[in-house]
C-alpha positions, 0 to 999 in steps of 0.5 A, spaced: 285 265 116 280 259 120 278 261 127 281 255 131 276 255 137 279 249 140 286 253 140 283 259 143 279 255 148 286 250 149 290 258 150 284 259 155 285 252 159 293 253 160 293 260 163 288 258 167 286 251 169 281 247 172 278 255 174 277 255 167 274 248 165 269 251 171 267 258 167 266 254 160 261 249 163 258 254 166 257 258 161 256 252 156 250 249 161 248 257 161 246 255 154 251 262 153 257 258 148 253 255 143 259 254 139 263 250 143 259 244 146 262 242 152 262 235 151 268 237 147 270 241 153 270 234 157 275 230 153 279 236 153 280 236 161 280 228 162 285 227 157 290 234 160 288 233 168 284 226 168 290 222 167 290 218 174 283 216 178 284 222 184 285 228 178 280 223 174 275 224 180 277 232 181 275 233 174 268 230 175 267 233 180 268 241 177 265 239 172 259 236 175 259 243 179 260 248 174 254 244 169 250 244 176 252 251 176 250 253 170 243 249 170 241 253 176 242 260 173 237 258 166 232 255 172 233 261 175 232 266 169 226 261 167 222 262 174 224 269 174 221 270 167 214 267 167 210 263 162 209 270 159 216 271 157 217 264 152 209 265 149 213 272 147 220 269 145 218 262 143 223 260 139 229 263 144 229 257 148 229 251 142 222 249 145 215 249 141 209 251 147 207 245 147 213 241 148 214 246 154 207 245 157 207 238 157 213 238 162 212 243 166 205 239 168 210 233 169 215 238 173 209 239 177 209 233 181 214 230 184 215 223 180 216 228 173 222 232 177 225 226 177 226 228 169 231 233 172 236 227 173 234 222 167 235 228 162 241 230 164 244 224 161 241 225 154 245 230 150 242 237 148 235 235 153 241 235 159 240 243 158 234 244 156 230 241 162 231 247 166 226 250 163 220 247 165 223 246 171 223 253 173 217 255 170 213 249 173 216 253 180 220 246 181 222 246 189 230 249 189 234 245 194 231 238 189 232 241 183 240 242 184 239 235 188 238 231 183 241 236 177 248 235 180 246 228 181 245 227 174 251 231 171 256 227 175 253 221 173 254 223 165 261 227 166 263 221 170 261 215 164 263 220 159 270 223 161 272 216 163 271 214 156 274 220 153 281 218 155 282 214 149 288 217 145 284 217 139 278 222 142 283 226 143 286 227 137 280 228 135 276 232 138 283 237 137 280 237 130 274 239 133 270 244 127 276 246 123 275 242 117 267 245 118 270 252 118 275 251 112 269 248 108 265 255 110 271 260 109 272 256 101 265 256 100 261 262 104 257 264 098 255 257 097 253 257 104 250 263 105 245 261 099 243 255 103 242 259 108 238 264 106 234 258 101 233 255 108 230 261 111 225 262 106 223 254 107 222 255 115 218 262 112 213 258 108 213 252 114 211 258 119 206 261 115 203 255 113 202 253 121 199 259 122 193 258 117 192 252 120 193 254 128 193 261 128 192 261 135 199 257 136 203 260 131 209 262 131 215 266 126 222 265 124 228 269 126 231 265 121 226 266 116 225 274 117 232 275 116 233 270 110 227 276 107 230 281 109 237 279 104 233 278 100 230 285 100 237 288 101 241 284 096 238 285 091 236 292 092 243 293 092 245 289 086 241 293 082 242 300 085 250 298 083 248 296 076 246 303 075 251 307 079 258 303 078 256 296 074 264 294 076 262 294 083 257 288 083 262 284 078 267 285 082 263 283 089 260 277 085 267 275 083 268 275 091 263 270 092 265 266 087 261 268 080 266 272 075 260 274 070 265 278 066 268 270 064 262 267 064 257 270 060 260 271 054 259 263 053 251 266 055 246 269 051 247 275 056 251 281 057 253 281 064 249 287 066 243 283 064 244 276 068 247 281 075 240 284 074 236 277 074 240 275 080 238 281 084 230 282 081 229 275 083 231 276 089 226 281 090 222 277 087 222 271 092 223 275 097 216 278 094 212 272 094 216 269 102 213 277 105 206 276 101 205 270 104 207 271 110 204 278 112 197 274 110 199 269 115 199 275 120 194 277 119 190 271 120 194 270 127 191 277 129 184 277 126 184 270 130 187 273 137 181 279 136 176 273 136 179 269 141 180 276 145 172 278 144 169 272 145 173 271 152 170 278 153 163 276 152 165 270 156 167 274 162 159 278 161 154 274 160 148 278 161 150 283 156 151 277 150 144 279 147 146 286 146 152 284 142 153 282 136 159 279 134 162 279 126 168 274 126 
C-alpha cells in the first residue's frame, strides 16, 4: 500500500481549512515536516482558496504569517540553545561550523541582518537563515520585520504562479511514483543507502585525520555500521538455527538463493554466508577506520586542551614537560 502523503495533507486541509494551511507551514519553517515541502503546500492553497486577487491575497497573508511564525520559533531555539549546543549536534541543522560561523559574524552587523529577508527567498536557505540569527542574538522586532517581509515577498511571487492548472495536477502527484519505486524495490534501496552511509563514514574519517579539531561524525554512516554488524550477524545465526529463515527473508527483498544458486557453483548456504561475512567484513574495515579516526580527534582535543592550560599559566611553563 503507497503512503499518499498528498492525500492525507488534502483530507488535513478540507477539514479544516486555511487553519490548517497555518499549522503546515509553521511547522514546515519549524524545519519540523521535512517530507512535505511547504512549496508543495503553497500551490495546494492557491489553487483551492487563491482563485480570486482578495482570497489570493488572504492566502499570502496566512502563509506569510504562519512561515514568520515558524521562522521564529527555530530563532528562538537557536538563541536559547547557544553555540554549545550546534558544536555538539553539528550535523542536526544541515550546517557545517564554518558555515555557521561565517553567518553569524554577518548577523552581527546590521547590513548582514538584512540576509534575513534575501534569504527567504531562496529555497532551503529561507529556512535555515534563523539559525545564525539567533545564535548572532539578531534584535527580535527586526528579525520578525524583515522575516515576514521576506516571506510575503516569496509566497506572493510563488502562489500567483502556482494557479496554473498543470502545477496543480502536478503537484497532486507529488512523491507517489517516489514511493511506489521505494515499495518495488526496498532491498535495492536500502543497499544504497547503506553503501551511501559507509561513504560518508569513510569521508568523516578521512576529514577527521586532516582536521581533527573540526571533525565531525555521520549519523547516517554510524547507522549504515550498525546494519551492517547486525545484518550479518543475523544471517549467519539464522544459517545455523534454521537456514529456511534467511531463504526466505532473502526471497522478500528480492533474492531466491534456492532458484538462483543451482545455476552457481554454490549451494545457497554457502553465498547466504558470504552476503552475511561480507557485511561483517565492510562493516570491520568502516569501524576500524573510523575508530582510529576518533582517536586522532581525542588525542588532538587533549593537546589543544593541555597547551590551553599551559596557555592560562605561564609561569609554570618550565616545569612542565609536554608529550603531544
Amino acid at each position: 500500500m503507497v503512503t499518499d502523503f498528498v492525500g492525507l495533507i488534502q483530507g488535513f486541509l478540507d477539514s479544516y481549512g486555511l487553519l490548517a494551511v497555518f499549522v503546515l507551514l509553521t511547522l514546515d519553517s519549524a524545519m519540523l515536516l521535512p517530507l512535505f515541502p511547504g512549496e508543495v503546500l503553497l500551490v495546494i492553497a492557491a489553487n483551492r482558496w487563491g482563485q480570486t486577487p482578495v482570497m489570493l491575497g488572504l492566502v499570502i497573508v496566512v502563509a506569510s504569517a504562519a512561515a514568520t511564525l515558524g521562522n521564529l520559533l527555530v530563532y528562538g531555539i537557536a538563541r536559547g540553545a547557544g553555540r554549545g549546543f550546534f558544536e555538539r549536534h553539528p550535523k542536526l541543522f544541515l550546517m557545517s561550523p564554518r558555515t555557521r560561523d561565517k553567518l553569524e559574524r554577518l548577523f552581527q552587523r546590521p547590513a548582514g541582518q538584512s540576509l534575513a529577508l534575501f534569504l527567504r527567498l531562496v529555497p532551503l536557505a529561507r529556512l535555515l537563515v534563523s539559525l545564525p540569527a539567533g545564535l548572532a542574538r539578531m534584535p527580535v522586532k527586526r528579525f520578525i520585520l524583515l522575516s515576514l517581509i521576506g516571506n510575503a515577498i516569496f509566497n506572493a511571487g510563488f502562489m500567483y504562479v502556482a494557479r496554473d492548472p498543470q502545477v496543480a495536477t502536478a503537484t497532486n502527484t507529488y512523491a507517489t511514483p517516489a514511493w511506489v519505486f521505494v515499495q518495488a524495490n526496498w532491498a535495492l534501496v536500502a543497499v544504497s543507502g547503506v553503501g551511501l552511509g559507509v561513504v560518508l563514514s569513510f569521508k568523516a574519517a578521512r576529514k577527521a585525520h586532516r582536521s581533527p579539531l573540526e571533525a565531525e561524525g555521520s549519523f547516517l554512516g554510524f547507522l549504515a555500521r550498525l546494519v551492517l554488524f547486525w545484518g550479518g550477524i543475523a544471517v549467519l545465526v539464522g544459517l545455523w538455527i534454521e537456514p529456511t529463515i534467511v531463504y526466505q527473508a532473502f526471497q522478500f527483498a528480492g533474492l531466491d538463493l534456492t532458484t538462483v544458486a543451482p545455476d552457481w557453483p554454490f549451494a545457497p548456504a554457502s553465498v547466504a554466508a558470504a552476503i552475511g561475512l561480507g557485511a561483517l567484513f565492510v562493516w570491520w574495515i568502516a569501524s576500524s577506520i573510523w575508530r582510529g579516526a576518533r582517536r586522532r580527534v581525542k588525542h588532538a582535543k587533549r593537546v589543544n586542551r593541555l597547551k590551553s592550560q599551559l596557555d592560562a599559566q605561564p609561569r609554570a611553563v618550565h616545569d612542565y614537560r609536554f608529550k603531544p
